[in-house]
FIPA-897360 format. One record per residue (C-alpha): residue number from 0; residue in one letter; chain; x, y, z. Coordinates in steps of 0.001 Angstrom, whole numbers, plus 500000, padded with zeros to 6 digits. Each point is the difference from the previous one (the first is absolute). Last residue first. Example, Ala and Ser with C-alpha at 12.3 -4.5 7.8 and 13.67 -1.06 7.14 Angstrom:
2
> 1:s:A:513670:498940:507140;
> 0:a:A:498630:496560:500660;
***
This chain:
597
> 596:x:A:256173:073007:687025;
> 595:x:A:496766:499562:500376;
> 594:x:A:499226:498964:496163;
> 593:x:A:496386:498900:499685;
> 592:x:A:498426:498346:502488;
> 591:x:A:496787:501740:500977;
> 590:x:A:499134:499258:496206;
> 589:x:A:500600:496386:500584;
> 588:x:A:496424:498388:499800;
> 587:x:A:500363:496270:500283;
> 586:x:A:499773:497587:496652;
> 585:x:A:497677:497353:499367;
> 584:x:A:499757:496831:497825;
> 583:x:A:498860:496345:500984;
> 582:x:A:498264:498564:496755;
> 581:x:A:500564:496278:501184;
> 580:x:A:498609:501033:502349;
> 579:x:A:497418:502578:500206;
> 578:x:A:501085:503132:501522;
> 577:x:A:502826:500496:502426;
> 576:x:A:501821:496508:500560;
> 575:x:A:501636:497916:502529;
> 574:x:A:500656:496607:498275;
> 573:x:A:499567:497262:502334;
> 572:x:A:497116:498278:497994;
> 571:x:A:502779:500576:496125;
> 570:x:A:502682:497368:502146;
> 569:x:A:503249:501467:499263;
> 568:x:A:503085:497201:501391;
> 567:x:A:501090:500323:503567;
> 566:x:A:497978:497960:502249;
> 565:x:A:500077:496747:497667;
> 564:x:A:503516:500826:499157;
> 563:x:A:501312:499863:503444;
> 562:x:A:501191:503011:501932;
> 561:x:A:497053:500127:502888;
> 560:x:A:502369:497162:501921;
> 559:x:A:497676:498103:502640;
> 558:x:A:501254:501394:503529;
> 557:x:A:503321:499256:501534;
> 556:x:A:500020:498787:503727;
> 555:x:A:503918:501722:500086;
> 554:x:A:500791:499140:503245;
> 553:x:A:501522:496556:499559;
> 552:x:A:501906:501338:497240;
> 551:x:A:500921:503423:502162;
> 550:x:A:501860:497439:502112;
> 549:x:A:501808:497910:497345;
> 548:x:A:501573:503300:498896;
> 547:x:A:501093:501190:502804;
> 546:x:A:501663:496503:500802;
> 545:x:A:501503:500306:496442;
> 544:x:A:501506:503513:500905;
> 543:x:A:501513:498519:503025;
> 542:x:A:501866:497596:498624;
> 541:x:A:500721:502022:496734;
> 540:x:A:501795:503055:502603;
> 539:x:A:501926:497657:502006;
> 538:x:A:501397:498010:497342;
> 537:x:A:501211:502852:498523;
> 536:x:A:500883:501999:503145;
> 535:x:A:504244:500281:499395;
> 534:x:A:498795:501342:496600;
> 533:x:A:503041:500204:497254;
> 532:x:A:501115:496567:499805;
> 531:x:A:496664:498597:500724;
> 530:x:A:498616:501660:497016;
> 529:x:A:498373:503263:498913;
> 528:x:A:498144:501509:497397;
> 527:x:A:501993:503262:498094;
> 526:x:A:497501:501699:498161;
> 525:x:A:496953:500633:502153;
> 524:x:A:499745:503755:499441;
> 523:x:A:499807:500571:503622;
> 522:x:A:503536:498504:500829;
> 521:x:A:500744:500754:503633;
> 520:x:A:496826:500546:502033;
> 519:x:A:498474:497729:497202;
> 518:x:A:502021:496942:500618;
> 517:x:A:499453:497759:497733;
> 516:x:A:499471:495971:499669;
> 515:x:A:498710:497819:497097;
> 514:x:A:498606:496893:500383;
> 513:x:A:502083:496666:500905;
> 512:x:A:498410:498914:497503;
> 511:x:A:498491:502639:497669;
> 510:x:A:496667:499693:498351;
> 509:x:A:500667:501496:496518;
> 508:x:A:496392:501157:498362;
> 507:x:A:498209:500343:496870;
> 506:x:A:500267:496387:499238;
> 505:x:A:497187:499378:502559;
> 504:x:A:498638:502454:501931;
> 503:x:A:500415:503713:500882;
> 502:x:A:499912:502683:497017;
> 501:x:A:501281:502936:498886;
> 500:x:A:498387:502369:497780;
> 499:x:A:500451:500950:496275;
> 498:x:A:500463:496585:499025;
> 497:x:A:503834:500467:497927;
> 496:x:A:500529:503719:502354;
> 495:x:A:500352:497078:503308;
> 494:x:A:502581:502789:501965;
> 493:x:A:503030:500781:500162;
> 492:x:A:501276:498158:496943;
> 491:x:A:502952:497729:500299;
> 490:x:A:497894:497904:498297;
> 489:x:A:497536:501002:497755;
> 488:x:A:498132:499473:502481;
> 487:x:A:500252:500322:504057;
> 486:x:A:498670:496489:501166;
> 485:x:A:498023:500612:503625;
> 484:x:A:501795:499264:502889;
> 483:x:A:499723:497116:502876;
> 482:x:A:501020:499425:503394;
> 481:x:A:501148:503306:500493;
> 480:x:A:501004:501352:503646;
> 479:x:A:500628:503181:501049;
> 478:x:A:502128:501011:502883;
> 477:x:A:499372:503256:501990;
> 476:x:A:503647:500931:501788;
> 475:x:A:499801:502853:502776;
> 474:x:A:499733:497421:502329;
> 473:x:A:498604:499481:503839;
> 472:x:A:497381:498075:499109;
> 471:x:A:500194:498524:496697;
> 470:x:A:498542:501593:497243;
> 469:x:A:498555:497352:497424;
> 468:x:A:498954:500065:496241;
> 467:x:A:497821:497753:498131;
> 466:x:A:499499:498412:496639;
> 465:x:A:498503:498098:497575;
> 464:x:A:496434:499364:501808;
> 463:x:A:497904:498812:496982;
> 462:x:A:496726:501528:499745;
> 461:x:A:501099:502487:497043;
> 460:x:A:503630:500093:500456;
> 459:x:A:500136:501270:504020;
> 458:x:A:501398:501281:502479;
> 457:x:A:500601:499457:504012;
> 456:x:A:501095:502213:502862;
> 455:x:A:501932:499085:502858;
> 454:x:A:500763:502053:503340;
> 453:x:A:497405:502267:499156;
> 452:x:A:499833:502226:502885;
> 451:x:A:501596:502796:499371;
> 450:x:A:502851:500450:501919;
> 449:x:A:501117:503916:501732;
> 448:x:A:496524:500009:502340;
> 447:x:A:498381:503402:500772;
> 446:x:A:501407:502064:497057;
> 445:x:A:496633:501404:499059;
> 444:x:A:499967:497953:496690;
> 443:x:A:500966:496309:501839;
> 442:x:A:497361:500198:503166;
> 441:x:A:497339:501497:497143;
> 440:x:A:500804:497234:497333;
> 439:x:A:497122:497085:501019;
> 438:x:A:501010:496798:499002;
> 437:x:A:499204:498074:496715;
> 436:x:A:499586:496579:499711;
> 435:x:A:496198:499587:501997;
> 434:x:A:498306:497065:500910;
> 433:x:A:496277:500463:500497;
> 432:x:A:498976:503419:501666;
> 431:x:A:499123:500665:503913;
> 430:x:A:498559:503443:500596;
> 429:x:A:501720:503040:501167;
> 428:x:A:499479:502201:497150;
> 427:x:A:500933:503802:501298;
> 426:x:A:500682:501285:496593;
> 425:x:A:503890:499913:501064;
> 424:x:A:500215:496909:500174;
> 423:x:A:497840:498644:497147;
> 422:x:A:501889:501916:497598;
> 421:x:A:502807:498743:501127;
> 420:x:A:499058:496655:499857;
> 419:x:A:499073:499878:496369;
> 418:x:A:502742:501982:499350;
> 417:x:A:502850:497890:500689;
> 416:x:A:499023:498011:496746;
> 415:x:A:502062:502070:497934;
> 414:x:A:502517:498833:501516;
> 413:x:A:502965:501375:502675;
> 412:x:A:503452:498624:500352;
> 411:x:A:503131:502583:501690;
> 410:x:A:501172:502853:499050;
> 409:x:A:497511:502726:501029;
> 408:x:A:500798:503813:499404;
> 407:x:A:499189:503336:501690;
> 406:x:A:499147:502751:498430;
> 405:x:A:497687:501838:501921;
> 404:x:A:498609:497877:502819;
> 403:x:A:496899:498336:500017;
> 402:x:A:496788:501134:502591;
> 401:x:A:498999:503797:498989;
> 400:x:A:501346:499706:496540;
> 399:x:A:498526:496915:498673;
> 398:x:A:502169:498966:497014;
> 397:x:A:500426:496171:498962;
> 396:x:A:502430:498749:497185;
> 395:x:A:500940:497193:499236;
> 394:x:A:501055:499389:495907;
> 393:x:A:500397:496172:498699;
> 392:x:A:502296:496574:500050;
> 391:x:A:497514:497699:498443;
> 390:x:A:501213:499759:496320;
> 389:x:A:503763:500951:500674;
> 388:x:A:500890:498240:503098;
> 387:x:A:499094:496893:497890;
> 386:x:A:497501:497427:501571;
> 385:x:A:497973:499497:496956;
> 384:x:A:501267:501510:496773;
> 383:x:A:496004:500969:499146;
> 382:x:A:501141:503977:500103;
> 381:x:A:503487:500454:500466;
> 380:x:A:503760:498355:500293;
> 379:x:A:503021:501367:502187;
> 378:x:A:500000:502669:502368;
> 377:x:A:502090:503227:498740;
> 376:x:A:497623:501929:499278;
> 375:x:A:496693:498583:498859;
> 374:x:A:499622:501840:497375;
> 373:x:A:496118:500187:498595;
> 372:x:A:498572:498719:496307;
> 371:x:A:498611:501734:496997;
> 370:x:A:503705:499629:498106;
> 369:x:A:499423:501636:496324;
> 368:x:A:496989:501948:499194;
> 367:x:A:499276:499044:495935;
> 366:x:A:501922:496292:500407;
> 365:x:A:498274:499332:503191;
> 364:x:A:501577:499117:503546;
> 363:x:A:499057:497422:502590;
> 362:x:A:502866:497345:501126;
> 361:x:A:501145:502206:502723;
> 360:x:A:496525:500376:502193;
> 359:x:A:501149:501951:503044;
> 358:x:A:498608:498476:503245;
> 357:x:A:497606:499898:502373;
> 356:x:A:496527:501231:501280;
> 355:x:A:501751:503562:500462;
> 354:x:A:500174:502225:503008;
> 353:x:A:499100:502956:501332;
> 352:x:A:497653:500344:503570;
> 351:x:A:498844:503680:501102;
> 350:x:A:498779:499430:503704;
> 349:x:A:497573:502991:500876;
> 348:x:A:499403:501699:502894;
> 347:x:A:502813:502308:500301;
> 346:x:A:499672:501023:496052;
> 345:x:A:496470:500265:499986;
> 344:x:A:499458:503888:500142;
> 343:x:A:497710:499635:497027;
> 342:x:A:503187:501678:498158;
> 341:x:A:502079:497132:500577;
> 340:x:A:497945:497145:498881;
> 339:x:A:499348:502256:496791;
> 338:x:A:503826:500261:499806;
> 337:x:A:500776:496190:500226;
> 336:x:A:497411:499485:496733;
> 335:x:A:501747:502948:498113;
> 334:x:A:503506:498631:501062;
> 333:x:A:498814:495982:499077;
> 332:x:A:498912:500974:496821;
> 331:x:A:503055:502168:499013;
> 330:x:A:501688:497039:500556;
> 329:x:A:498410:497776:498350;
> 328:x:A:500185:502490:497031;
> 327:x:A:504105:500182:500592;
> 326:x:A:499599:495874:499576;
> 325:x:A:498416:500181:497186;
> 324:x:A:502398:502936:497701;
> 323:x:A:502695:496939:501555;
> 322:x:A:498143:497209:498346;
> 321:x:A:499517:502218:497042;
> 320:x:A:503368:500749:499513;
> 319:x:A:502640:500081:502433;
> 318:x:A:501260:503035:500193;
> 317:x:A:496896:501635:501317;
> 316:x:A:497591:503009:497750;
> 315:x:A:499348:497856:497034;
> 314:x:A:496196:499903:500979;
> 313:x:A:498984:501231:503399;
> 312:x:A:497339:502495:499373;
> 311:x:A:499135:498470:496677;
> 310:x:A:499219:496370:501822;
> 309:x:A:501018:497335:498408;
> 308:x:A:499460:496801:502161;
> 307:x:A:501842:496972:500335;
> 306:x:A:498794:496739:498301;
> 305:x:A:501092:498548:502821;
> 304:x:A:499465:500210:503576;
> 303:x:A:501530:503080:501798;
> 302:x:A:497752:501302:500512;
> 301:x:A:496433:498930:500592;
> 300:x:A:499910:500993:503659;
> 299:x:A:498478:498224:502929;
> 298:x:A:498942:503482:502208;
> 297:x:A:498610:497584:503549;
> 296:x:A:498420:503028:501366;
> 295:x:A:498815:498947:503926;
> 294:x:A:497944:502511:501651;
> 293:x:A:499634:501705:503648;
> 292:x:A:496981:502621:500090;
> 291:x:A:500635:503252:499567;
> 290:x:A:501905:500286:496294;
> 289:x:A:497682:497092:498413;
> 288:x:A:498767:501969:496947;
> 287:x:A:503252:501863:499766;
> 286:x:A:501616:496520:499984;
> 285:x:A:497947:498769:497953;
> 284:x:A:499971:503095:497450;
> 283:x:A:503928:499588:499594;
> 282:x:A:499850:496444:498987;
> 281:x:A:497280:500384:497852;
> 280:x:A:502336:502399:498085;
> 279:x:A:502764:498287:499815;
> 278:x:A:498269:497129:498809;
> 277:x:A:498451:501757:497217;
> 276:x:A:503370:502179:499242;
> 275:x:A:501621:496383:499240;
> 274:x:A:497219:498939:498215;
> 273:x:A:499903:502978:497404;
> 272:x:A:502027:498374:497212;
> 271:x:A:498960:496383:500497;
> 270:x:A:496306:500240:499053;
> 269:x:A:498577:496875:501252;
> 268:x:A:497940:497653:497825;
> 267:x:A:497304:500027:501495;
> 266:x:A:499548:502886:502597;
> 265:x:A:497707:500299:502669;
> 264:x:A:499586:496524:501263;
> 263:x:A:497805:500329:503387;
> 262:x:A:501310:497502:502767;
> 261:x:A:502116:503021:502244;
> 260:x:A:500387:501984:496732;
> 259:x:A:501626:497998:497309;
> 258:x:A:502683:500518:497616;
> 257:x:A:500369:497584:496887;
> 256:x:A:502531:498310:498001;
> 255:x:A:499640:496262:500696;
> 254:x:A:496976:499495:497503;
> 253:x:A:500183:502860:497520;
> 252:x:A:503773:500112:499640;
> 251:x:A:499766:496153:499951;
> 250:x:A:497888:500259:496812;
> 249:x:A:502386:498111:497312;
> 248:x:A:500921:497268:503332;
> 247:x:A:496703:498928:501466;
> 246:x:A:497544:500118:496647;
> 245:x:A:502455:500220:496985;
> 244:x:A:502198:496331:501513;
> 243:x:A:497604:497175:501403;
> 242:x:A:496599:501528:498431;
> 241:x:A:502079:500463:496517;
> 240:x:A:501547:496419:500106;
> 239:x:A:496211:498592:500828;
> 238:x:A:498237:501320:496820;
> 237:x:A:503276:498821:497975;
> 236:x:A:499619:496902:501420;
> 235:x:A:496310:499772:499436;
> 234:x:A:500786:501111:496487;
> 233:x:A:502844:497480:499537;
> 232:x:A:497372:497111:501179;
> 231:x:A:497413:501951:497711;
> 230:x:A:502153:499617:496811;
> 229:x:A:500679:496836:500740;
> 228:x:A:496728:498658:500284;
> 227:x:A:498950:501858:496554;
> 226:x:A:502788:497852:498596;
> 225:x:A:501751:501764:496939;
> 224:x:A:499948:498103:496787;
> 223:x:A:503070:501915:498200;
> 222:x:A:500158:503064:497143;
> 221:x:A:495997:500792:500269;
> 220:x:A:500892:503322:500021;
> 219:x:A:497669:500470:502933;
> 218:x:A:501854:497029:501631;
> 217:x:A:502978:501297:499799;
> 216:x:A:499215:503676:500883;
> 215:x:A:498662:497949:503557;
> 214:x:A:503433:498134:500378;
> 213:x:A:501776:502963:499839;
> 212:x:A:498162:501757:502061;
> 211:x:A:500105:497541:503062;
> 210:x:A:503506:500170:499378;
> 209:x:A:500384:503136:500320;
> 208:x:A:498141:500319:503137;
> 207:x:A:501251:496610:501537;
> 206:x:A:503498:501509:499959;
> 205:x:A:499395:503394:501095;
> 204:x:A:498063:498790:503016;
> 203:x:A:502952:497380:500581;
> 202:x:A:502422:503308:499657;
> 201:x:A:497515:502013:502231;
> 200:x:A:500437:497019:502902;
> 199:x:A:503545:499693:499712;
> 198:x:A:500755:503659:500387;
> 197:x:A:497370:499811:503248;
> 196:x:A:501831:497668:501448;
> 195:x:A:503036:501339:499498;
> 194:x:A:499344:503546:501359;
> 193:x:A:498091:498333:502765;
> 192:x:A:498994:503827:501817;
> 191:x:A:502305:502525:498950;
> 190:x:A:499941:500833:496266;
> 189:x:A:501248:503487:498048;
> 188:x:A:500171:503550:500805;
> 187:x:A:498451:500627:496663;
> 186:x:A:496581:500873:501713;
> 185:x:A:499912:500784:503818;
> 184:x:A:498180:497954:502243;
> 183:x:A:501393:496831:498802;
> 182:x:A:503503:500794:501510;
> 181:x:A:498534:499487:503207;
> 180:x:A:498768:502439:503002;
> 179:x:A:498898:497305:502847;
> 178:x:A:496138:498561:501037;
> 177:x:A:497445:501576:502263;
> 176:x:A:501072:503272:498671;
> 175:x:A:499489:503014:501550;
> 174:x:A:497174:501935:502481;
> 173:x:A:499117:498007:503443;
> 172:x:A:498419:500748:503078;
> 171:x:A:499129:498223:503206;
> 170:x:A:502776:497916:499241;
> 169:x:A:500292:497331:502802;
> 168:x:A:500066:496635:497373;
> 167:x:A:496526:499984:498357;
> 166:x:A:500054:503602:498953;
> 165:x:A:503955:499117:498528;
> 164:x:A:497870:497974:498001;
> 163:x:A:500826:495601:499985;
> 162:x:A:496541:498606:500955;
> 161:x:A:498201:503431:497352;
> 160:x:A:497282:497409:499695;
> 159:x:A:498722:502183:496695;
> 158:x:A:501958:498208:497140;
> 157:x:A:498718:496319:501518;
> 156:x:A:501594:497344:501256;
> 155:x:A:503441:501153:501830;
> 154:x:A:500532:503487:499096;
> 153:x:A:502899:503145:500904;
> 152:x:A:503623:498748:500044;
> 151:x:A:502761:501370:501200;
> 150:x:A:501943:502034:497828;
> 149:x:A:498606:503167:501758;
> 148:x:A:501400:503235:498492;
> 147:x:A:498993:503599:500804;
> 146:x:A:498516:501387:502663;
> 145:x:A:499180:498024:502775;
> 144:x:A:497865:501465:503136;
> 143:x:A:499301:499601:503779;
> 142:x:A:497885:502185:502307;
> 141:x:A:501351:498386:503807;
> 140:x:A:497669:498977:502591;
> 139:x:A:501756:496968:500825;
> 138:x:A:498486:497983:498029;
> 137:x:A:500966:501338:496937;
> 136:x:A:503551:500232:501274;
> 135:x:A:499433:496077:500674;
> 134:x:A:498668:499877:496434;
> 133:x:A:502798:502545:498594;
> 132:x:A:502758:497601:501515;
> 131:x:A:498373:497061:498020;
> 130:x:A:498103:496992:500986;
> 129:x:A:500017:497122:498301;
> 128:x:A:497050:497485:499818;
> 127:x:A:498771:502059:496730;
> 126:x:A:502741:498740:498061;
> 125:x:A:502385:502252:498613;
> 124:x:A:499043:498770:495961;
> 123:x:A:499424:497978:496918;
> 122:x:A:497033:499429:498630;
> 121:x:A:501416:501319:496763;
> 120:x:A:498280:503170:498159;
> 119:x:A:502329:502389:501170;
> 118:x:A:502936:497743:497801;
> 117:x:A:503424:499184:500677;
> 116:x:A:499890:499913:504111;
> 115:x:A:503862:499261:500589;
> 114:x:A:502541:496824:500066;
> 113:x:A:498214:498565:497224;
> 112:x:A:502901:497771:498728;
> 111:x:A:499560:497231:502571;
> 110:x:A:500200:499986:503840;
> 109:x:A:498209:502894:500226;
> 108:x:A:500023:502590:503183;
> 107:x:A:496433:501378:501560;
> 106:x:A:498735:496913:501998;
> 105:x:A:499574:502194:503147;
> 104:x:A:503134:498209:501775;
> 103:x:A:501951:499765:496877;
> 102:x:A:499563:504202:500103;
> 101:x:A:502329:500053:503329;
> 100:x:A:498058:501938:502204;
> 99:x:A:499591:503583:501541;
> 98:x:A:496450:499632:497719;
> 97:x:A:500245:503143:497467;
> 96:x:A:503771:499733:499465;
> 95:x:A:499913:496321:499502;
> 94:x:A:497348:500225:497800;
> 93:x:A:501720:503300:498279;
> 92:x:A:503329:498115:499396;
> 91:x:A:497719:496784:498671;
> 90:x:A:498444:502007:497143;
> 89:x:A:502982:502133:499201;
> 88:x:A:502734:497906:499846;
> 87:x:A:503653:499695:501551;
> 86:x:A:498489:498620:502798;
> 85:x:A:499927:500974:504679;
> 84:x:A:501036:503141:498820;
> 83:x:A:503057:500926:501876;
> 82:x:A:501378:503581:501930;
> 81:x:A:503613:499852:500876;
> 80:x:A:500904:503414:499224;
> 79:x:A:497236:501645:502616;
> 78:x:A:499737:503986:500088;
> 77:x:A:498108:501307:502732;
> 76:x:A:498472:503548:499774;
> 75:x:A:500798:503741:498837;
> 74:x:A:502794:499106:497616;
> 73:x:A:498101:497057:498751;
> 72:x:A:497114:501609:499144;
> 71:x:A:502072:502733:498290;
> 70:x:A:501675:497828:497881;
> 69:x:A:496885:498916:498507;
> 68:x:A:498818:503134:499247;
> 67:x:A:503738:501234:498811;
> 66:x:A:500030:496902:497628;
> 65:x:A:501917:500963:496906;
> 64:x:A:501873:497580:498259;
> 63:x:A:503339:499772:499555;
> 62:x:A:501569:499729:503399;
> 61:x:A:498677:497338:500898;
> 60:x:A:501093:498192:503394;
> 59:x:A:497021:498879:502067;
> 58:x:A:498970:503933:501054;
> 57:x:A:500112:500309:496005;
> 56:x:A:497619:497596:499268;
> 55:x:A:500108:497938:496405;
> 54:x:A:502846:497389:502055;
> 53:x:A:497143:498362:502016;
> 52:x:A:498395:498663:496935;
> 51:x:A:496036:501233:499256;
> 50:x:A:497956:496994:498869;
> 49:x:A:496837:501789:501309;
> 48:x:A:500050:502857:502582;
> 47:x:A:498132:499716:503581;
> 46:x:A:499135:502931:501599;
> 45:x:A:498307:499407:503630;
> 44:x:A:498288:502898:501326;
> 43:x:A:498948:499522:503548;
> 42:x:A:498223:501964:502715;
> 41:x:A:501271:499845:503685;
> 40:x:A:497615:499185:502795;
> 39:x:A:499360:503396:502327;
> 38:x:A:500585:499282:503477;
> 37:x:A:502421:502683:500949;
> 36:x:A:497916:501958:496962;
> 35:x:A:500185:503412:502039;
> 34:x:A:496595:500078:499683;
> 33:x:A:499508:496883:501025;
> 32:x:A:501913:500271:503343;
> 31:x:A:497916:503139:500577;
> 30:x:A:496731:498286:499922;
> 29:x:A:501487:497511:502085;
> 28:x:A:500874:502196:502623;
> 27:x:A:496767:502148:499591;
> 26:x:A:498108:496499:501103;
> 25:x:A:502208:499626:503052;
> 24:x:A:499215:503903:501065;
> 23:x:A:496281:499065:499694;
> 22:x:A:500543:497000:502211;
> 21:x:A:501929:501782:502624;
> 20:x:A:497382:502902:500106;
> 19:x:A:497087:497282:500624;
> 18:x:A:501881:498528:502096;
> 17:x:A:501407:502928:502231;
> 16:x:A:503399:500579:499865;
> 15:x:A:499103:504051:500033;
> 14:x:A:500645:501290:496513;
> 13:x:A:502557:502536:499457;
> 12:x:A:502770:498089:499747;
> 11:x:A:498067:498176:497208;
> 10:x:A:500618:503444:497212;
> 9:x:A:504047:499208:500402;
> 8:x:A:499122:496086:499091;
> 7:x:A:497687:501548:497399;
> 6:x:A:503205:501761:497823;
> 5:x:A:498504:502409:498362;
> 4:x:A:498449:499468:496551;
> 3:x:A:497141:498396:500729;
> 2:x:A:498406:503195:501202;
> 1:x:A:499744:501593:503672;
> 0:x:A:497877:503507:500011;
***
């Protein structure tokens, strides 16, 4: 008796070519082309790290830190060195990321000092005209899901329109937080969100207190006259100071802290010790929930976002303190989460994406854990610097066994932005899409085509373009261009430690005229700019960098920025909440949790 599994071009010999015989063997042709997956769209897991420097990775040059998981991608797939976020900051990285586009063209980079979403409860957000890679995925026929962080945006009106959820933007499921992991979150770790501001506020709260009690033990000693119009004027002030500061900045834990089930808050505030083994966790169960049918798993990780976390498991065991303990625990997580791919029997259809939304953050530290912030190796400048190698320069690295070649690795410019079209590629998606800055990797990872092709690339302070880099045809050299730079303070600092974060306008910045020039092929770390004298192309390479420039102005269309203050601040109608708001208050059941390890 014939089964599927002989060969049914051998088993249609026997058939007379008769039509009915010849249309029967046609069908068992295409059966058998399934099962042997020749037409079998790939799955995708995409791990994405947060504020992790290229230097923390040992397959990028450390030799301190243990990353054997990570390694081990990269030693069985494509390794690129020249991999850029499209910002040095979360909120526009992941825009850009999530759209193939430059995040000024879906309104998601500030011009002002909210460069990020600050608060869940803004109406801030990835508008709802964008589409994202995991909507056309969606649409393709593909099971998509985010778990972990989403730092872009979730209401517009009301706290139940959902405009901004990753449900509203491709995700057909979601577990994680809709906002970022923030020093709030975990007591004594100290102040993210308008540290200043909100200083100032509680010492005019302060102020008004006492002396609103002063003034009423006066008067009920009877020691001065006290105006009953005063007195309520400094009330009402008083009334208002603690609405302004205690409501949106004492309980920020319980409004930006939270973890939500596709639109369903399930824990408020979030417990921060047993996320990490949470997310893991969902993130192994979708793929074993999606195993025969093709999925998407966009696995946006927590670490390595400050205020770290202490795991037992992992504590004091690296050289490096807790960031290092951290970034051996992000490992781990990304070995256990590769491993359950590999023991569905996924491996060779299934491309395993690493990477990081940017940067090291070098300014962040605490006086209890000491530096909290990534190396960037030997590139130059970090998180929020702008345009330096060192804030947008990031990890590459894409394993797929049956299609990508073991080891091999890719010099020359890729973005985070490339995978927009990628994806789309190789899911089949043939349809017409707006304009597009990324390009699709496949020709460049399998070796077909030696130049990538992003001739220029652009970056960006906020929403100002400050910089851009060119690779001239035929040229190993890749100039970089800055037009302006963020102050570094104290001076001679390496970084703006005097504000905490760098920033892009006004006295905070040097414009540079003629701007700055390197050659990144040659100098990296950006230390040594060059001149006339000592760059026969100098002329050559700002003349045609300022053409490039001019033309992806006219191209740009941008959309209404989402960054201003109106669209950033807390508003108490956006708040997602479980319960009763204000009284919003629930916590998820971790007993499956527990310690894995």
């Amino acid at each position: 008796m014939w089964s599927l599994k002989q060969n049914p071009l051998t088993h249609l010999l026997y058939f007379p070519l008769r039509p009915p015989f010849l249309a029967h063997g046609l069908l068992l042709l295409v059966l058998w082309r399934g099962i042997r997956g020749e037409d079998k769209r790939p799955n995708f897991v995409l791990i994405m790290v947060d504020d992790m420097g290229i230097g923390d990775v040992g397959c990028y040059g450390n030799n301190t830190i243990r990353t054997p998981n990570i390694d081990r991608l990269a030693s069985e797939g494509v390794k690129l060195t020249q991999h850029i976020a499209a910002a040095p900051l979360c909120t526009p990285s992941r825009a850009a990321f999530m759209t193939g586009r430059y995040a000024t063209r879906s309104g998601m980079a500030g011009s002002g000092r909210s460069q990020v979403l600050l608060f869940l409860a803004g109406s801030g957000g990835l508008p709802p005209s964008e589409t994202t890679f995991a909507k056309r995925l969606q649409q393709q026929g593909y099971t998509t899901g985010l778990v972990g962080k989403w730092h872009l945006g979730v209401n517009c009106e009301h706290r139940r329109d959902h405009c901004h959820h990753p449900n509203q933007h491709g995700f057909s499921y979601f577990y994680g937080m809709p906002y970022t992991l923030i020093n709030d979150c975990v007591p004594g770790m100290g102040r993210d969100i308008l540290a200043d501001l909100q200083q100032t506020l509680k010492s005019l709260f302060l102020f008004l207190a006492i002396g609103l009690f002063t003034l009423v033990f006066i008067r009920a000693c009877d020691l001065f006259d006290i105006s009953p119009r005063l007195l309520t004027v400094l009330f009402t002030f008083a009334v208002l100071a603690t609405v302004v500061w205690y409501v949106p900045f004492e309980l920020l834990p319980r409004w930006n802290c939270i973890v939500m089930r596709d639109q369903e808050v399930v824990e408020q505030p979030m417990t921060v010790e047993t996320f990490p083994y949470r997310m893991l966790t969902e993130a192994q169960h979708f793929v074993k929930r999606n195993a025969h049918h093709p999925f998407l798993l966009f696995f946006s990780l927590a670490h390595m976002h400050s205020p770290l976390f202490n795991t037992p498991a992992f504590a004091g065991k690296s050289r490096h303190g807790r960031y290092g303990d951290n970034m051996e625990e992000l490992d781990w997580i990304v070995g256990e989460l590769t491993e359950t791919v590999d023991s569905l029997g996924l491996a060779n259809d299934t491309l395993i994406y690493f990477t990081s939304d940017h940067g090291g953050f070098l300014e962040d530290s605490h006086p209890l854990i000491g530096q909290r912030g990534g190396w960037n190796g030997v590139y130059r400048g970090g998180k929020g610097m702008g345009g330096w190698e060192g804030g947008i320069r990031v990890p590459g690295i894409f394993r797929w066994p049956s299609r990508l070649a073991a080891g091999r690795v890719v010099d020359e410019p890729t973005s985070l932005m490339d995978l927009y079209p990628t994806l789309k590629y190789l899911a089949q998606d043939t349809r017409s899409d707006r304009h597009l800055d990324g390009h699709n990797l496949m020709p460049l990872l399998e070796g077909k085509v030696g130049r990538s092709e992003h001739e220029f690339m652009f970056h960006f302070c906020g929403s100002y373009l400050n910089a851009a880099r060119w690779h001239p045809p035929g040229s190993d050299s890749i100039f970089k261009v800055h037009f302006f730079t963020p102050n570094f303070s104290p001076p001679g600092a390496i970084g703006c430690y005097d504000i905490f974060l760098c920033r892009c306008f006004g006295d905070h910045v040097t414009h540079h005229d003629p701007p700055l020039l390197y050659d990144l092929f040659r100098d990296p770390s950006e230390l040594r700019p060059l001149s006339p004298e000592t760059e026969p192309r100098y002329a050559e390479v700002l003349h045609q960098t300022a053409k490039a420039v001019e033309r992806h102005r006219r191209s740009e269309h941008n959309a209404p920025t989402q960054m201003t203050w109106e669209k950033t601040l807390w508003r108490p109608w956006l708040q997602p909440c479980c319960g009763t708001f204000p009284f919003c208050g629930c916590k998820e059941d971790t007993k499956l949790v527990g310690n894995k390890i």
